[in-house]
N, C-alpha and C positions, 0 to 999 in steps of 0.2 A: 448018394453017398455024402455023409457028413465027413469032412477033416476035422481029425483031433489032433491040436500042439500036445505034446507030453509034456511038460515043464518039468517033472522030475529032476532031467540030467541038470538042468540050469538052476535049479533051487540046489543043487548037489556044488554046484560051480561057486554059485555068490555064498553059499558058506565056507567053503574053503578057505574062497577070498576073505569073509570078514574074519576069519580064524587068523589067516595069517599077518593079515591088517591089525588083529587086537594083540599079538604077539607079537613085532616086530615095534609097533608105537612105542610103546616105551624103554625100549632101547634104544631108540634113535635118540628120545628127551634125555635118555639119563647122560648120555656119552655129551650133548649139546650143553649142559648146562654147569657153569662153573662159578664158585660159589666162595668167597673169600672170606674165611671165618676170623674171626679177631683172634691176636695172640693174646697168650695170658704172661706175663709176667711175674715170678715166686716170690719177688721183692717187696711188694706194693703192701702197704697196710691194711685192713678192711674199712671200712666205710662203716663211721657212726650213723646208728639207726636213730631216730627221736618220733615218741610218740605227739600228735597232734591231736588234739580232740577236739570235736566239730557240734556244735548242739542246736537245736533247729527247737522253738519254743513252740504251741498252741496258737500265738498269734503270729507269727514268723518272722520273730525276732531270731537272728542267726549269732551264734557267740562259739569265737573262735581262742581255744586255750582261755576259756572263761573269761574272753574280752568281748565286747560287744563291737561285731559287725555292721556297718553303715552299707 
């Protein structure tokens, strides 16, 4: 007489388990984690943009707003 383990019911088990394990993580994370986002203020003025231009030559000479970079 040979014994044979079934492993069915137990492969039946550890997946439940990992089901309920991949369902439950990230509810634990969402409720754990708190997050303080900046206020915004209606007052403020917007912030001037300025463009820069950056030029990188053949020998690499770098010239910044058509000045030459050292």
């Amino acid at each position: 007489m040979i014994a044979d383990i079934n492993i069915a019911p137990f492969t039946d088990v550890i997946l439940v388990l990992l089901i309920v394990f991949m369902v439950t993580t990230p509810m634990i994370y969402r409720s754990s984690i708190k997050i303080a986002l900046p206020q915004v203020t209606h007052n403020q003025q917007p912030v001037e943009s300025k463009d820069i231009n950056v030029s990188v030559t053949s020998n690499g000479e770098v010239y910044l707003d058509n000045q030459r970079y050292n």
